[in-house]
C-alpha atoms as one frame of an Amber mdcrd trajectory, in Angstrom:
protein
 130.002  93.812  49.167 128.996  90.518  47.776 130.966  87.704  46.182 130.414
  84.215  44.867 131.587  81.382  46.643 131.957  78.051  45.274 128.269  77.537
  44.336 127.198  80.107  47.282 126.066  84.036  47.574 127.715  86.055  50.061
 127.485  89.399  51.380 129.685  91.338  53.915 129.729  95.182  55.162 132.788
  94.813  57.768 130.079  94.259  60.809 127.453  91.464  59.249 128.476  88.249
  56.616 125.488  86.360  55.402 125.771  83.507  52.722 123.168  82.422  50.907
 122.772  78.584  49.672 123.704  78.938  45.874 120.893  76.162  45.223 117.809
  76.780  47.553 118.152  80.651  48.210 117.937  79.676  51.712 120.391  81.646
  54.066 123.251  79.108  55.086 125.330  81.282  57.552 125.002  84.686  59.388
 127.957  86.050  61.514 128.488  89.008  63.658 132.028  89.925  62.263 132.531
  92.433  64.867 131.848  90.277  67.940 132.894  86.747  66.067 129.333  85.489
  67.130 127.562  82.804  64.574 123.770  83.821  64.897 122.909  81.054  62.101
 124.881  77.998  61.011 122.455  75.492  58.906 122.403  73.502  56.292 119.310
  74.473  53.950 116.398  72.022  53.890 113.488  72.680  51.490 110.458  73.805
  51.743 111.473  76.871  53.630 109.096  78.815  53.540 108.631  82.832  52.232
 105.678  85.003  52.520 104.521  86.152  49.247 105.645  90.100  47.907 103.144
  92.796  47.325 101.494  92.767  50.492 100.595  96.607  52.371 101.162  94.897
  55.794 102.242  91.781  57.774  99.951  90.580  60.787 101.667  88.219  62.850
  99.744  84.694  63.397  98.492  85.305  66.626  96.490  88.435  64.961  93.967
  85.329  63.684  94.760  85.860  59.806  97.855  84.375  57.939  99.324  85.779
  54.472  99.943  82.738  52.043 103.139  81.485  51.591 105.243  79.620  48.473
 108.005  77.375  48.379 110.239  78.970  46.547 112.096  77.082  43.682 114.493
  78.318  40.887 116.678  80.109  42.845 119.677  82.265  40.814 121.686  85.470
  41.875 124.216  87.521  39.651 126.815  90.103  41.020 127.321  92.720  39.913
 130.863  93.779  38.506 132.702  95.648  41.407 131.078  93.266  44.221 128.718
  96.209  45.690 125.386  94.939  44.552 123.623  91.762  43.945 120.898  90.335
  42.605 118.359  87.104  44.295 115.768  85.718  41.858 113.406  83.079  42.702
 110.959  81.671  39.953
């Protein structure tokens, strides 16, 4: 399920809450709502950095060949009535 909070994105399933920063896209918090454990607790700094969609495979760094990464910028999301599905857009 996902709902809007104050400016910020988040999602839940009963085990896993994630919020997202309503201005950057960048993921603010990510708890383990089973075992009360916070795995990330940050305040979002740009650039962060995202590797680019459309690609058939990821190679790691060490592999000697990086895929090209964006800044991304223009960051909006939408729920969906009913909570269960939301929608991240970055320009």
């Amino acid at each position: 399920m996902f709902r809007e909070e104050g400016a910020h994105l988040v999602g839940y399933n009963g085990a896993v809450e994630i919020a997202f920063d309503g201005e950057t896209g960048a993921v603010r918090t990510l708890r383990n709502l089973v075992t009360g454990q916070t795995l990330v607790d940050a305040e979002p700094r740009l650039p962060w950095r995202l590797p680019r969609q459309g690609g058939r495979f990821y190679l790691p760094p060490h592999a000697g060949y990086v895929l090209p990464e964006y800044t991304p910028a223009g960051f909006s999301f939408s729920v969906e009535p009913g909570g269960e599905q939301a929608e991240l857009t970055w320009q």
